[in-house]
Structures are given as structure tokens and as C-alpha cells.
C-alpha beads as a LAMMPS data file, in Angstrom:
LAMMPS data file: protein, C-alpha beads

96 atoms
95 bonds

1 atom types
1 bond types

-500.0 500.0 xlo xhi
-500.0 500.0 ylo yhi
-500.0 500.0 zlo zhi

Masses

1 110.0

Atoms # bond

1 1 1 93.859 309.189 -57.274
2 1 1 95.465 305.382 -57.415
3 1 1 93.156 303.098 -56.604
4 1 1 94.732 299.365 -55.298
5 1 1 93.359 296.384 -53.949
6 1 1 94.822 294.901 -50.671
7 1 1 94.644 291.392 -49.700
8 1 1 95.661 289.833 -46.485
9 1 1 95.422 286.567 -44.875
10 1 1 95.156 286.556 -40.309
11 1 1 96.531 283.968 -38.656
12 1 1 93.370 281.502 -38.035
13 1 1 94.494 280.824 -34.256
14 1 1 93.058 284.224 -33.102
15 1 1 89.757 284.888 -31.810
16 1 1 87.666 286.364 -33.617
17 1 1 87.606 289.713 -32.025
18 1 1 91.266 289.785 -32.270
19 1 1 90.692 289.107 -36.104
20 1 1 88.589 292.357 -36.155
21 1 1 90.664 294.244 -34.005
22 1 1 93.460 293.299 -36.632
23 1 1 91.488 294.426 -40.089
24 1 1 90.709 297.619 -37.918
25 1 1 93.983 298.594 -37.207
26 1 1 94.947 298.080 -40.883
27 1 1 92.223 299.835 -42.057
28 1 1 93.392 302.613 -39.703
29 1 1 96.786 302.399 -40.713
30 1 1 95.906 303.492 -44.367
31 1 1 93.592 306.152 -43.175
32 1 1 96.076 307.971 -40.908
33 1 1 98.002 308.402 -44.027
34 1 1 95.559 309.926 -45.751
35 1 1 94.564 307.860 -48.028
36 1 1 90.451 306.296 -48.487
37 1 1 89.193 302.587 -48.253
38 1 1 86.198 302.546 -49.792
39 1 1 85.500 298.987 -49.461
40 1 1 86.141 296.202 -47.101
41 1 1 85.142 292.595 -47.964
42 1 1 85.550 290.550 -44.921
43 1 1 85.914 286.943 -47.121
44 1 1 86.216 284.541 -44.325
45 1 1 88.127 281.498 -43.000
46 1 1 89.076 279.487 -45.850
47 1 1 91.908 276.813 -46.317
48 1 1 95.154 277.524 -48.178
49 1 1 96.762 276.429 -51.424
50 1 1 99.729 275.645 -49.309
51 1 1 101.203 276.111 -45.674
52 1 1 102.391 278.519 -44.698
53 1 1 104.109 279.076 -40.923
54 1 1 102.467 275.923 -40.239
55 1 1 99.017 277.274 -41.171
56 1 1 96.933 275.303 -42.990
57 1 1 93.737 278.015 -43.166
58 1 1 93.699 281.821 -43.123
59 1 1 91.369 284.432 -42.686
60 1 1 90.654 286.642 -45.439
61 1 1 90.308 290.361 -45.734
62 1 1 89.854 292.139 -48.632
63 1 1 90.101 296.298 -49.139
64 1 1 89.961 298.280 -51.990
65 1 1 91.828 301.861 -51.486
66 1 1 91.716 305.053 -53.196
67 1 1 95.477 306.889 -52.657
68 1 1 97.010 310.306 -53.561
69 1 1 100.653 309.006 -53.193
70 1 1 102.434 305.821 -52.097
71 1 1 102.419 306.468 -48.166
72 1 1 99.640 304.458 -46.910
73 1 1 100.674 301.592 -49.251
74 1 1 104.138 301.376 -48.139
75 1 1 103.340 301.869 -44.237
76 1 1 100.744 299.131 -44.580
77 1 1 102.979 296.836 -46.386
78 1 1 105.726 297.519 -43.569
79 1 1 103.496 296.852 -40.952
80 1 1 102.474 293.593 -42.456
81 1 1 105.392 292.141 -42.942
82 1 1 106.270 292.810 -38.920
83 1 1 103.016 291.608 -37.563
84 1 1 102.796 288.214 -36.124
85 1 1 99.398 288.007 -36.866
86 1 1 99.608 288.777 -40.816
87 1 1 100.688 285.284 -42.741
88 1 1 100.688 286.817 -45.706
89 1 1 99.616 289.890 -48.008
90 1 1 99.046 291.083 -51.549
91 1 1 98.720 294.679 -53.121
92 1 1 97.969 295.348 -56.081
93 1 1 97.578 298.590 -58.569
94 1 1 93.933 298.691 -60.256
95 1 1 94.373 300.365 -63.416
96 1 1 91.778 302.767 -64.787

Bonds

1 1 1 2
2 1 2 3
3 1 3 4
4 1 4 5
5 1 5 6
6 1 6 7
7 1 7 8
8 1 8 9
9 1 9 10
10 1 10 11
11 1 11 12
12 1 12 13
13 1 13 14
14 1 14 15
15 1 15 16
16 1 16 17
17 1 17 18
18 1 18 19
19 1 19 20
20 1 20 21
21 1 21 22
22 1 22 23
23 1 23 24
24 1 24 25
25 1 25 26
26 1 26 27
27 1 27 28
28 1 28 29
29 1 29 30
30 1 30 31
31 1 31 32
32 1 32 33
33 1 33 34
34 1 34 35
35 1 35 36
36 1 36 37
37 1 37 38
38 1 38 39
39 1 39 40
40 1 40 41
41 1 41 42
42 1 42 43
43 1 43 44
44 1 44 45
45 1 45 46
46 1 46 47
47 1 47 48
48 1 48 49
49 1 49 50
50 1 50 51
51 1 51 52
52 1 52 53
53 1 53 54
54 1 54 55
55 1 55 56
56 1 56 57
57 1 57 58
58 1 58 59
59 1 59 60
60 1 60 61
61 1 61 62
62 1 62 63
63 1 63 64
64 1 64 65
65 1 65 66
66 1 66 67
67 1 67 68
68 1 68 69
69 1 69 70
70 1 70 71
71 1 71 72
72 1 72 73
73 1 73 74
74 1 74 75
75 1 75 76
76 1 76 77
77 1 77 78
78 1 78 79
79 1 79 80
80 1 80 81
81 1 81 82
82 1 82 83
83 1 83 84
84 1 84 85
85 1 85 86
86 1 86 87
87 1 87 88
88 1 88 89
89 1 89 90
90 1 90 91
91 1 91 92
92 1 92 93
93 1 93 94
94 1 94 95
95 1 95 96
């Protein structure tokens, strides 16, 4: 198993069930491909280093996902990059 860590920042306009609703269809994203979370740290609003789209704070999500291949790392990352909602996103590979 490959175990990464996932990062995104929601656009701080939303409410704040739409801010759920978006972590939870993330989250469901990486299931649906098989892969585990097997934590989520919900971090909070907090204010940016810098601006981005004209956003000066994000919300921050945090999970930490256990993966037998690449599929539910690349479908997440493709569906970030289209949502509106995303402003920005990280993954990373935790090494053993």
C-alpha cells in the first residue's frame, strides 16, 4: 500500500454546507477507486500566503490515503483541477 497526504484549499465564498458537501465528494472520489482515507483533518478557514483567484482566505482540508495503485490519486487530482470550488491542491507521497 502507498500511503499520501492530500491537501486542498475551498473557495471561502461557499457556505458551509457546500464546503462539506465538497470534502465529501472528494473523499468519495478516492473511495470509488478503491483506495482508503483513513484520516480527514478538517483545518479550517485560514488566510493565505498569497492570492490566489482573488482569494485572500481558503478553507482547509486535510486527508491522509492509503492506495494500491495510482487511480484514486490521479482522478482526484483531475477533478481538482476542474472544480470551481478547489483554489488549489497538494499531494504528496509519505514514504515508509
Amino acid at each position: 500500500m502507498k500511503k499520501y497526504e492530500i491537501m486542498f484549499i475551498v473557495r471561502p465564498d461557499l457556505d458551509e454546507a457546500s464546503i462539506k458537501q465538497v470534502a465529501e465528494n472528494m473523499k468519495s472520489t478516492i473511495v470509488n477507486f478503491g483506495s482508503k482515507v483513513t484520516e480527514v483533518k478538517e483545518m479550517g478557514q485560514r488566510e493565505l500566503a498569497y492570492e490566489i483567484n482573488k482569494y485572500k482566505n481558503g478553507y482547509y482540508f486535510l486527508f491522509n490515503v492509503e492506495a494500491e495503485d495510482a487511480n484514486a490519486i490521479k482522478e482526484f487530482d483531475r477533478l481538482s483541477l476542474i472544480s470551481e470550488d478547489i483554489i488549489r491542491h497538494l499531494i504528496v507521497r509519505v514514504e515508509d
